[in-house]
N, C-alpha and C positions, 0 to 999 in steps of 0.2 A: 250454982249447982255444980257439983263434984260428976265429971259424967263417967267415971269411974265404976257410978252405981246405975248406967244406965248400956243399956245393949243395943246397937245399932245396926241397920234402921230398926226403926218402933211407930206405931202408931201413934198419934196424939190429936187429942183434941181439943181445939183453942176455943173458948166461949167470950164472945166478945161484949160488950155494955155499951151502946152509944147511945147519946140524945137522940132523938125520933126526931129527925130532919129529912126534908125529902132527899132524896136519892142515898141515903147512906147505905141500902142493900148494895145500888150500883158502884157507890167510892168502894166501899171494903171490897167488895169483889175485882177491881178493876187493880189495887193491893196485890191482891191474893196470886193474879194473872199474871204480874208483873216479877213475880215473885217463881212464877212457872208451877203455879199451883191452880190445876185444874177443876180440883172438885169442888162439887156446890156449896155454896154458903146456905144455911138454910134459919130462913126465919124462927124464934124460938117463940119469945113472948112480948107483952108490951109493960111497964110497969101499970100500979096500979092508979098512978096518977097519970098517965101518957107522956111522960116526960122522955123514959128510956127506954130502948127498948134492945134486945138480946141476941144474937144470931150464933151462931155456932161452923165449923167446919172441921171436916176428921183430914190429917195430912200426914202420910207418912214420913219421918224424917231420917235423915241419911248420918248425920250429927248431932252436935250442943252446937255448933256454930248457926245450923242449918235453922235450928229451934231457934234460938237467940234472936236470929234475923229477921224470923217469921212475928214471933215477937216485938221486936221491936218495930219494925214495918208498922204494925196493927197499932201498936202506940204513940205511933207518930201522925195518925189519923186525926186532922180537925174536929172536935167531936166523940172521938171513942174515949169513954171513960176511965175502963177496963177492960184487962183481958187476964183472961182464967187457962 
């Protein structure tokens, strides 16, 4: 991504995909803290087979580097499938 076309800080928001394993609200959040990102994670939905299920978090970002890492962090999660 070109952050050229992008105005800093900005709000974003990450929508995350992981397999429905116990404690995944607590790993992704535990991420997020480490990360120096305070705000909530919040439960979205579960698939309709119970396989995966969805969460979200809104994080102000300071750069592309800042996003990138927030990013990749969340991709490097045992488990998370995607992220939006």
């Amino acid at each position: 991504m070109d952050s050229g076309d992008l105005k800093f800080p900005l709000d974003c928001q990450y929508r995350i995909i992981a397999e429905n394993r116990p404690n995944m609200h607590f790993v992704i959040e535990t991420v997020l803290m480490e990360l120096g990102i305070l705000m909530p994670l919040v439960d979205q939905r579960m698939s309709s087979d119970g396989r995966y299920f969805s969460f979200s978090v809104d994080v102000r970002v300071d750069s592309l580097e800042m996003m990138n890492a927030i990013d990749a962090a969340l991709r490097a999660i045992d488990g998370v499938r995607m992220v939006l």
